[in-house]
N, CA, C and O atoms as CSV, one atom per row, in Angstrom:
chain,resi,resn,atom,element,x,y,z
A,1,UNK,N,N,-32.342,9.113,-2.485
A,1,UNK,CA,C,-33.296,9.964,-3.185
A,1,UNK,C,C,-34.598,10.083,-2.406
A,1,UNK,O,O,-35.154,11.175,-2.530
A,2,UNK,N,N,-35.197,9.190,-1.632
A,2,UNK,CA,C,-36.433,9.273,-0.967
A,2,UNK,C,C,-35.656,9.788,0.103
A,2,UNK,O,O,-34.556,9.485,0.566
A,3,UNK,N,N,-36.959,11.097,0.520
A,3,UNK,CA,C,-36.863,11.704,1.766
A,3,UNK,C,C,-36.780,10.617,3.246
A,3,UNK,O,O,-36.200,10.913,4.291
A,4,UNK,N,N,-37.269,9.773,3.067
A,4,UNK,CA,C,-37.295,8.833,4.231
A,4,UNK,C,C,-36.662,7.617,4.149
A,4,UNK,O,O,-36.886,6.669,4.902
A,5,UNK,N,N,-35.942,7.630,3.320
A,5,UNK,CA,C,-34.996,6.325,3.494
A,5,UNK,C,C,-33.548,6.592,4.817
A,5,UNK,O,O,-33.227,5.802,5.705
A,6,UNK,N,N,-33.172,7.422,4.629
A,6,UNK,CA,C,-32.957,7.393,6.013
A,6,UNK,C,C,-33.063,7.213,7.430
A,6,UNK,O,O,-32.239,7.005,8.320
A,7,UNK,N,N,-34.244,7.343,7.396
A,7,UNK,CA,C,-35.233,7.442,8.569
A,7,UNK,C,C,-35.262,5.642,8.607
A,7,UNK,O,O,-34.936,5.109,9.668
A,8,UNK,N,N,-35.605,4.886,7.584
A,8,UNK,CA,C,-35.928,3.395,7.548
A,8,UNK,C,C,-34.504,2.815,8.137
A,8,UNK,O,O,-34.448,1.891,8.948
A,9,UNK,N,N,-33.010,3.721,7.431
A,9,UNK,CA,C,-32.230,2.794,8.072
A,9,UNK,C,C,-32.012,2.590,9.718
A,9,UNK,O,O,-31.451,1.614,10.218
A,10,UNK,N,N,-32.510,3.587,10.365
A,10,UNK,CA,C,-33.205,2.806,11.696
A,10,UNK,C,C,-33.328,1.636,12.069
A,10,UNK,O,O,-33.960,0.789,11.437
A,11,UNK,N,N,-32.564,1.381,13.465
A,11,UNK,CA,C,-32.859,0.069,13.459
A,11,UNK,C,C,-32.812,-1.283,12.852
A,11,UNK,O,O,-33.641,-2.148,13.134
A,12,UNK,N,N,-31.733,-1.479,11.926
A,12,UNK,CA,C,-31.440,-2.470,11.418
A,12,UNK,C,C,-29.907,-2.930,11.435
A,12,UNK,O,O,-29.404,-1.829,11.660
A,13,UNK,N,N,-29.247,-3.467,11.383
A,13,UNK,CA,C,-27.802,-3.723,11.524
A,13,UNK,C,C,-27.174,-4.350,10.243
A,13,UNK,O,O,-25.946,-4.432,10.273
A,14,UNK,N,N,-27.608,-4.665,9.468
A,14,UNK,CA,C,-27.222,-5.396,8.241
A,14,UNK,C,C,-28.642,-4.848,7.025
A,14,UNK,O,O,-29.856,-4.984,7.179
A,15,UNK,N,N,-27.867,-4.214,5.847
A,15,UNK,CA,C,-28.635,-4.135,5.088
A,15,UNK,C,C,-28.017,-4.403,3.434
A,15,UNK,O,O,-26.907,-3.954,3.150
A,16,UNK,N,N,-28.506,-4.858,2.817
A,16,UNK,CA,C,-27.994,-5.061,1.628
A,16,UNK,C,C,-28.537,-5.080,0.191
A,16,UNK,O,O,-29.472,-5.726,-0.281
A,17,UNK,N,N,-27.642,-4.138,-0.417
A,17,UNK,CA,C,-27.476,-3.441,-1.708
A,17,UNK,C,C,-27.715,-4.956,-2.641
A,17,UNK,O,O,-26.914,-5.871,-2.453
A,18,UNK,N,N,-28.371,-5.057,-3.212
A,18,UNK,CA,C,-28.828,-6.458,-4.238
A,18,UNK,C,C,-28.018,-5.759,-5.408
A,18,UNK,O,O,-27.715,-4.605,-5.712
A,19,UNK,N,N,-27.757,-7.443,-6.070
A,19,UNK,CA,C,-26.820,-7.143,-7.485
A,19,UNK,C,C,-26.357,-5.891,-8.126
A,19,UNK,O,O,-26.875,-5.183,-8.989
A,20,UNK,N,N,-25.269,-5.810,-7.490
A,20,UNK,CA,C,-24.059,-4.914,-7.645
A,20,UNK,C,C,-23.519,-4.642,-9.562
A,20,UNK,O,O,-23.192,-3.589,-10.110
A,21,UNK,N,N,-23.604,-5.825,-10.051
A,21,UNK,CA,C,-23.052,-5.530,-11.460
A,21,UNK,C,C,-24.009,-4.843,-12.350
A,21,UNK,O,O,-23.669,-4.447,-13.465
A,22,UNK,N,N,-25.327,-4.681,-11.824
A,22,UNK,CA,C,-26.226,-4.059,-12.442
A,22,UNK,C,C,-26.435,-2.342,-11.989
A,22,UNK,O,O,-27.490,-1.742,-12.196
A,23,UNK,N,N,-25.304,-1.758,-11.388
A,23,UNK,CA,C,-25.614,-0.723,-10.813
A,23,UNK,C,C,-24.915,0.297,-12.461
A,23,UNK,O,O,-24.021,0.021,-13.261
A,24,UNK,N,N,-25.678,1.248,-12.367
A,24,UNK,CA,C,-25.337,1.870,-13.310
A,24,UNK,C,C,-24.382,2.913,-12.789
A,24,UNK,O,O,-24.297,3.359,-11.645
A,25,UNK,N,N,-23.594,3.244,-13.996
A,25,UNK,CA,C,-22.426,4.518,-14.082
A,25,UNK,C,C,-23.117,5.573,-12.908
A,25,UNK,O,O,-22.559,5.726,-11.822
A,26,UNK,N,N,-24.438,6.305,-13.267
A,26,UNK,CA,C,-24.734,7.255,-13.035
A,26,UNK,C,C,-24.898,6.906,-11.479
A,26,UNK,O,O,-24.327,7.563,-10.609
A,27,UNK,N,N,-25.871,5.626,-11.163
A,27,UNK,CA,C,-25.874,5.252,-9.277
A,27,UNK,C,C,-24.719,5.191,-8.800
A,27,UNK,O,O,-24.687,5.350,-7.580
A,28,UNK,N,N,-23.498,4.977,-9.428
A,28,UNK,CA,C,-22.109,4.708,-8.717
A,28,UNK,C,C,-21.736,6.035,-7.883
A,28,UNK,O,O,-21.200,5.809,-6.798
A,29,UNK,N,N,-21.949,7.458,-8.247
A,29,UNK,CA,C,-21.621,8.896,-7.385
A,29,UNK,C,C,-22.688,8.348,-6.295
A,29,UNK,O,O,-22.135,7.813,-5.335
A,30,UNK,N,N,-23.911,8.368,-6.252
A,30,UNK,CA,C,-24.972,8.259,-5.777
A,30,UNK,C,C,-24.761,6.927,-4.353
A,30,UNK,O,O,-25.058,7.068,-3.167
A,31,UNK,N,N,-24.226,5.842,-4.966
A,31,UNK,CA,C,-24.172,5.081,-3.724
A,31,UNK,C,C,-23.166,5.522,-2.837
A,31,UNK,O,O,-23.369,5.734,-1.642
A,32,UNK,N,N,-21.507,5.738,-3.719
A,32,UNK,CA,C,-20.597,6.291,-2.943
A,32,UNK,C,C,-20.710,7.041,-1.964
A,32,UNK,O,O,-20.347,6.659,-0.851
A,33,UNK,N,N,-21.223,8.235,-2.166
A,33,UNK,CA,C,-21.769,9.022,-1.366
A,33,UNK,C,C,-22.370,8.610,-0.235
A,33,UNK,O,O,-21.859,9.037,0.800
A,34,UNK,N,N,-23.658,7.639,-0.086
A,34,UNK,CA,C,-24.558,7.159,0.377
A,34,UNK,C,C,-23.474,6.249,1.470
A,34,UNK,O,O,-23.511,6.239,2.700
A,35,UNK,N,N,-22.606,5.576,0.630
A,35,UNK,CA,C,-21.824,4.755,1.828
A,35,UNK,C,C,-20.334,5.612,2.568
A,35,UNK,O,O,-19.278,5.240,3.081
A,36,UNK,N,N,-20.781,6.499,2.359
A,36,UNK,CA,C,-19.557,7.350,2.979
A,36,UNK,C,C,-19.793,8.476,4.215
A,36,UNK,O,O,-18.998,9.307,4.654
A,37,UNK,N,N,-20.881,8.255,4.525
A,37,UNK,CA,C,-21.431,9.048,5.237
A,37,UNK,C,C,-21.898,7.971,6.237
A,37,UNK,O,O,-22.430,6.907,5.922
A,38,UNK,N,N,-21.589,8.457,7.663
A,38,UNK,CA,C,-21.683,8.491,8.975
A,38,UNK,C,C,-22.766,8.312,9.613
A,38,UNK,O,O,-23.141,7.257,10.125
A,39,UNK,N,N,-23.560,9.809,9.603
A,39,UNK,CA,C,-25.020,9.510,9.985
A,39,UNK,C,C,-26.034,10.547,9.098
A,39,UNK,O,O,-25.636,11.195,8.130
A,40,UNK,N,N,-27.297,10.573,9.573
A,40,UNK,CA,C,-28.126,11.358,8.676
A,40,UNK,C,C,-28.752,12.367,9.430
A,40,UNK,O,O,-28.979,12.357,10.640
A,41,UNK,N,N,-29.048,13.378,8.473
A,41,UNK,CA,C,-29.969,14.050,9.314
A,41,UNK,C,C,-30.872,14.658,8.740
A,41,UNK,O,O,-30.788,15.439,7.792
A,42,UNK,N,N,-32.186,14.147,9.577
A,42,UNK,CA,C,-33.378,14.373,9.193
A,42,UNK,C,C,-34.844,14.681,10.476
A,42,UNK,O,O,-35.127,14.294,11.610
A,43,UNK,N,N,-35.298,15.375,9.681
A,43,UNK,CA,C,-36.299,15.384,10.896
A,43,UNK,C,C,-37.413,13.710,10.894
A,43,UNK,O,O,-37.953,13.106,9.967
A,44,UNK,N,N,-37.362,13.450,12.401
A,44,UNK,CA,C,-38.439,12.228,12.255
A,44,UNK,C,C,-39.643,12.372,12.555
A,44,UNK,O,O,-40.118,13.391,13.056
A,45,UNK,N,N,-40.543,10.867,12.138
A,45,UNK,CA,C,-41.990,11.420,11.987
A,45,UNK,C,C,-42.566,12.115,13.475
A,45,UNK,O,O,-42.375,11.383,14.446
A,46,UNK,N,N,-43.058,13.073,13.686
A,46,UNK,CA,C,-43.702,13.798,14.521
A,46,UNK,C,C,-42.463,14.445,15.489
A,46,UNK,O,O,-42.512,14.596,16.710
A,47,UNK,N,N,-41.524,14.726,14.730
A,47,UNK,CA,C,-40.580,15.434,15.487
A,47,UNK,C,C,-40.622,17.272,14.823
A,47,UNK,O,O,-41.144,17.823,13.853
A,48,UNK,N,N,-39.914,17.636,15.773
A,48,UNK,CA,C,-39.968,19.015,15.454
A,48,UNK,C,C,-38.768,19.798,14.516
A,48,UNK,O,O,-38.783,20.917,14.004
A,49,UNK,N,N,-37.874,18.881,14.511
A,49,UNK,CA,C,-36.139,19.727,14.244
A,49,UNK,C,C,-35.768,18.422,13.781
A,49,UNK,O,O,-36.020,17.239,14.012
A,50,UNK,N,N,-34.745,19.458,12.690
A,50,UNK,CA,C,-34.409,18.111,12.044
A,50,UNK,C,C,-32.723,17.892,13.179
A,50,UNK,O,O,-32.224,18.829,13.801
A,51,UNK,N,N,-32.186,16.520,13.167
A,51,UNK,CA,C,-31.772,16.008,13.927
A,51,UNK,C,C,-30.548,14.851,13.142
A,51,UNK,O,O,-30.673,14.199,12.106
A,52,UNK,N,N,-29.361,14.932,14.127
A,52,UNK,CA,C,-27.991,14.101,13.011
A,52,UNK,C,C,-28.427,12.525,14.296
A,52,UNK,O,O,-28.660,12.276,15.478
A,53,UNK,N,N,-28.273,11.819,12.788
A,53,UNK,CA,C,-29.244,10.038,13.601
A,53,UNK,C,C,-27.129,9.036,13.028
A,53,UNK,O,O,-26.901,8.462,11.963
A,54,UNK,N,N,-26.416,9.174,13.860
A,54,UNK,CA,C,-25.478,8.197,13.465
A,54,UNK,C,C,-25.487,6.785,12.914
A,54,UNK,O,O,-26.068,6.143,13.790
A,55,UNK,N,N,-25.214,6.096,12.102
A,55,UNK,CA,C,-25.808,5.152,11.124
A,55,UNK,C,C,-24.969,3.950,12.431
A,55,UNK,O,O,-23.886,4.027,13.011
A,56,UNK,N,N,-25.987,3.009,12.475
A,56,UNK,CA,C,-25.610,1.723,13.161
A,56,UNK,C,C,-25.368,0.169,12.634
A,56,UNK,O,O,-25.332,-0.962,13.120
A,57,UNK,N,N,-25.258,0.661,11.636
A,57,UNK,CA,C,-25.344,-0.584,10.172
A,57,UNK,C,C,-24.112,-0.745,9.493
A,57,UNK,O,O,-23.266,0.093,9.181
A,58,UNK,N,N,-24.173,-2.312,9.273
A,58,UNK,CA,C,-23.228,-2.686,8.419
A,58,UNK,C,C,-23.872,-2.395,6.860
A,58,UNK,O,O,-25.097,-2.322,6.951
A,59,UNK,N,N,-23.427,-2.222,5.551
A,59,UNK,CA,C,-24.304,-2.363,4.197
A,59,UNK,C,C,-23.579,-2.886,3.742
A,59,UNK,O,O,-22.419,-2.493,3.874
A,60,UNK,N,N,-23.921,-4.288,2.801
A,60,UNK,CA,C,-23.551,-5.580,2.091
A,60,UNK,C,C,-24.121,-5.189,1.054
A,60,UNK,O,O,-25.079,-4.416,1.084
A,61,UNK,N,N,-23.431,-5.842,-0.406
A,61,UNK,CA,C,-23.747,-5.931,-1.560
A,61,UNK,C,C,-23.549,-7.181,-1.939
A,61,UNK,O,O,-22.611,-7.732,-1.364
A,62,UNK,N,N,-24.283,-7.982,-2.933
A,62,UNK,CA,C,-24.225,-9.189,-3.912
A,62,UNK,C,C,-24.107,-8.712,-5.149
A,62,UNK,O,O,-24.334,-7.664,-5.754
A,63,UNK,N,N,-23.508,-10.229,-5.440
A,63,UNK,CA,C,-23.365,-10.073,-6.838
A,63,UNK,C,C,-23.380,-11.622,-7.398
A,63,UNK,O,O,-23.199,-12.458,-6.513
A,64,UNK,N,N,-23.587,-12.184,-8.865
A,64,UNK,CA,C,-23.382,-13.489,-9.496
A,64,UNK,C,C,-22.787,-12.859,-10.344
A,64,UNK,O,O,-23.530,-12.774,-11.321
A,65,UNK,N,N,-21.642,-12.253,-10.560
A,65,UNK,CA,C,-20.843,-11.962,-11.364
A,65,UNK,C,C,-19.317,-11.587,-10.956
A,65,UNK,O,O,-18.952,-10.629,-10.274
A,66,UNK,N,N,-18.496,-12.635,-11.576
A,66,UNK,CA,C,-16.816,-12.562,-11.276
A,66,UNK,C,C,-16.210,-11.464,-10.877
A,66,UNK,O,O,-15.553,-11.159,-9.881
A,67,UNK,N,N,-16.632,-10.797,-12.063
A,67,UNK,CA,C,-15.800,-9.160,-11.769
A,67,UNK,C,C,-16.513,-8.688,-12.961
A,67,UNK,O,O,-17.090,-9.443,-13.744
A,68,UNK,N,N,-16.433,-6.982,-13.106
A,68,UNK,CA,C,-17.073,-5.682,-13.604
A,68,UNK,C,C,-18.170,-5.195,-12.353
A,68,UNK,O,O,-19.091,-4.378,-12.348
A,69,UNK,N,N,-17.824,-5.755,-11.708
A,69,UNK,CA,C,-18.814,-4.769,-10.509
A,69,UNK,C,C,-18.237,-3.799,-10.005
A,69,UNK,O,O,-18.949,-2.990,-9.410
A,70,UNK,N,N,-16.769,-3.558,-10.072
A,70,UNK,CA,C,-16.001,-2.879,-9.239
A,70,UNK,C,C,-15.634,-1.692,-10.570
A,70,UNK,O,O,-14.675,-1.894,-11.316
A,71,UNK,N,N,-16.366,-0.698,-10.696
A,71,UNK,CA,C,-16.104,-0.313,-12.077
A,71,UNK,C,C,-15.505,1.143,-11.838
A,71,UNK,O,O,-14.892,1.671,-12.765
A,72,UNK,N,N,-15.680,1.884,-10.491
A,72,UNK,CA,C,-14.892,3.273,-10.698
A,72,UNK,C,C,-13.674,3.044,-10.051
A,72,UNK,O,O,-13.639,2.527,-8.934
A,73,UNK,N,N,-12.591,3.416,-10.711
A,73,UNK,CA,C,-10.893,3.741,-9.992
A,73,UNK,C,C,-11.053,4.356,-8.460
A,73,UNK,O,O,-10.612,3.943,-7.388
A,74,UNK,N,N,-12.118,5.878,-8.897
A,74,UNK,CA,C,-11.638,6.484,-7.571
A,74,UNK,C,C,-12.817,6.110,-5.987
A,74,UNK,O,O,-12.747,6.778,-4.955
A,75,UNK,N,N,-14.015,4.666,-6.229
A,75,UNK,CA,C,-14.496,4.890,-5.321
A,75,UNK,C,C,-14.235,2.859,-4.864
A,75,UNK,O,O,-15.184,2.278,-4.338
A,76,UNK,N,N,-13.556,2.457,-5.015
A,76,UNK,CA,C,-13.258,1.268,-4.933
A,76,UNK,C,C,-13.104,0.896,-3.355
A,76,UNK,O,O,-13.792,0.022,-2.829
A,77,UNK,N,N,-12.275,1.541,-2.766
A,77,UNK,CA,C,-12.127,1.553,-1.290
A,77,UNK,C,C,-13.096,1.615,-0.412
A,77,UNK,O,O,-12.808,1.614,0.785
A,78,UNK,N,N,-14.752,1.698,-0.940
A,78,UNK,CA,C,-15.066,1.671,-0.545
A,78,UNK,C,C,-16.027,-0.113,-0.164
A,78,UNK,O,O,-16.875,-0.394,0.683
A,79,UNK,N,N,-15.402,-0.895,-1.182
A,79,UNK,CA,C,-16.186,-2.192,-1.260
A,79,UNK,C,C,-15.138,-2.955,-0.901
A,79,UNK,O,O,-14.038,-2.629,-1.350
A,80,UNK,N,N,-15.241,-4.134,-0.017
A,80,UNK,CA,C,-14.706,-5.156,0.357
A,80,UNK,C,C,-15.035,-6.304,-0.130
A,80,UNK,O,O,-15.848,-6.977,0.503
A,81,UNK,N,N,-14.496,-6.798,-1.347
A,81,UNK,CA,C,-15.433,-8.421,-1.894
A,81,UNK,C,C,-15.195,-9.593,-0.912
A,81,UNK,O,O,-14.085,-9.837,-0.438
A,82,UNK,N,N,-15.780,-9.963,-0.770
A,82,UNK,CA,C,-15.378,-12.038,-0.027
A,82,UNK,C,C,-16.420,-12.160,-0.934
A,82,UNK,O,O,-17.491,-11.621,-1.214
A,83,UNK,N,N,-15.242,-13.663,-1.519
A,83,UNK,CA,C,-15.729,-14.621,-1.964
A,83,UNK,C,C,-16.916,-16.021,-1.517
A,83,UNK,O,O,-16.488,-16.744,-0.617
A,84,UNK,N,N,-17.659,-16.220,-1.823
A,84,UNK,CA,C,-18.948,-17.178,-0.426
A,84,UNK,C,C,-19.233,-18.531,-1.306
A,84,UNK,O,O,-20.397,-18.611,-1.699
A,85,UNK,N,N,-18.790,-19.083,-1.497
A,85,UNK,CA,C,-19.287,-20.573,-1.972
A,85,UNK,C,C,-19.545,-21.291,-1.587
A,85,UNK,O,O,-19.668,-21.013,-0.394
A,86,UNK,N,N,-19.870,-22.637,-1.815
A,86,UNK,CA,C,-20.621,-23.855,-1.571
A,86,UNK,C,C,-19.636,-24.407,-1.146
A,86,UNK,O,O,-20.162,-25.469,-0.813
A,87,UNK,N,N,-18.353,-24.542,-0.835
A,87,UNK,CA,C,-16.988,-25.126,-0.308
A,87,UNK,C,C,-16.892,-24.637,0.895
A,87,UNK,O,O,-16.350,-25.291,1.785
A,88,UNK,N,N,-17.630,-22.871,1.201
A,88,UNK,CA,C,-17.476,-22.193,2.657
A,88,UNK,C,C,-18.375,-22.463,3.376
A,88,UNK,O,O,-18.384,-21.930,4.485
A,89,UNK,N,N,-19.348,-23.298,3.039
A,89,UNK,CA,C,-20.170,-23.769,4.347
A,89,UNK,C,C,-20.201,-24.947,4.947
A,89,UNK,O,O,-20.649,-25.992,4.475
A,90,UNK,N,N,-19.554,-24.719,6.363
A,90,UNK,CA,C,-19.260,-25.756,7.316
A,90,UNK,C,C,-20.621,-25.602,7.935
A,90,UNK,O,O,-21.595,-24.990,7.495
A,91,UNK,N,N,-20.460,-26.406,9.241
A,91,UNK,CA,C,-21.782,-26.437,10.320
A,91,UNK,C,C,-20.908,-25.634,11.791
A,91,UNK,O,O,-19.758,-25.781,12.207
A,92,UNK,N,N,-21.370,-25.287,11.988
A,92,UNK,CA,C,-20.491,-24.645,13.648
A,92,UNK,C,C,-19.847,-25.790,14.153
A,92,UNK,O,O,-18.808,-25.498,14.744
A,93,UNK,N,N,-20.123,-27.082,14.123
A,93,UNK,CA,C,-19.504,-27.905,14.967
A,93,UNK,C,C,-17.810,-28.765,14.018
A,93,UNK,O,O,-16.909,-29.515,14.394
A,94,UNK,N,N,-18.084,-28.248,13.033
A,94,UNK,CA,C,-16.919,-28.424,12.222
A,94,UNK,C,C,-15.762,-27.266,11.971
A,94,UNK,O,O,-14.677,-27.363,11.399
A,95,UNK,N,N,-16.179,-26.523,12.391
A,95,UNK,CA,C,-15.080,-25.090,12.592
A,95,UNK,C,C,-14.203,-25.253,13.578
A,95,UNK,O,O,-14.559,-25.032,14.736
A,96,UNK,N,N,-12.931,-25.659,13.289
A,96,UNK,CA,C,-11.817,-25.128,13.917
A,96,UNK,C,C,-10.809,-24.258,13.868
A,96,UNK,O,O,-10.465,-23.634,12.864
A,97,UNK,N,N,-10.142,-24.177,15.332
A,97,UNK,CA,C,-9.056,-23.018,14.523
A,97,UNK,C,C,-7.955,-23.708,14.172
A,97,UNK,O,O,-7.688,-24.756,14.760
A,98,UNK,N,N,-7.146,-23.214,13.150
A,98,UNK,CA,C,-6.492,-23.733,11.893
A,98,UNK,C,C,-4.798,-22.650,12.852
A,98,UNK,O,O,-3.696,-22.620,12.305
């Protein structure tokens, strides 16, 4: 919705969508969209023409909730859950391959 949020995802490689189970019906078209798309195009500050900027980012979502986050049928494919607990953190020097 902001004209320049695009422009911000610039330059970052990881960005992330905070608590997911709180997203409403109506943001669900709205993010889909948002994560389905490639790159943007916009004109930047003190540029002349607007211009297609290919997105260089991963986008992550959280959640503290089991499940109901995953709430539309047809845009599901677009989220990958892993599970992250207090059981999944080793130290690098304890990681082997299995």
């Amino acid at each position: 919705r902001d004209k320049s949020g695009p422009e911000k995802l610039q330059g970052y490689w990881i960005l992330e969508l905070g608590e997911l189970a709180g997203m409403r019906k109506t943001d669900v078209e709205t993010v889909k969209s948002f994560l389905s798309r490639v790159d943007d195009k916009y004109r930047a500050s003190y540029g002349m023409n607007v211009e297609s900027h290919p997105r260089q980012c991963i986008i992550v979502g959280s959640t503290n909730s089991e499940n109901g986050f995953l709430r539309d049928v047809t845009g599901n494919r677009r989220f990958w859950p892993v599970r992250v607990g207090r059981e999944s953190r080793k130290k690098p020097w304890q990681i082997t391959e299995e």
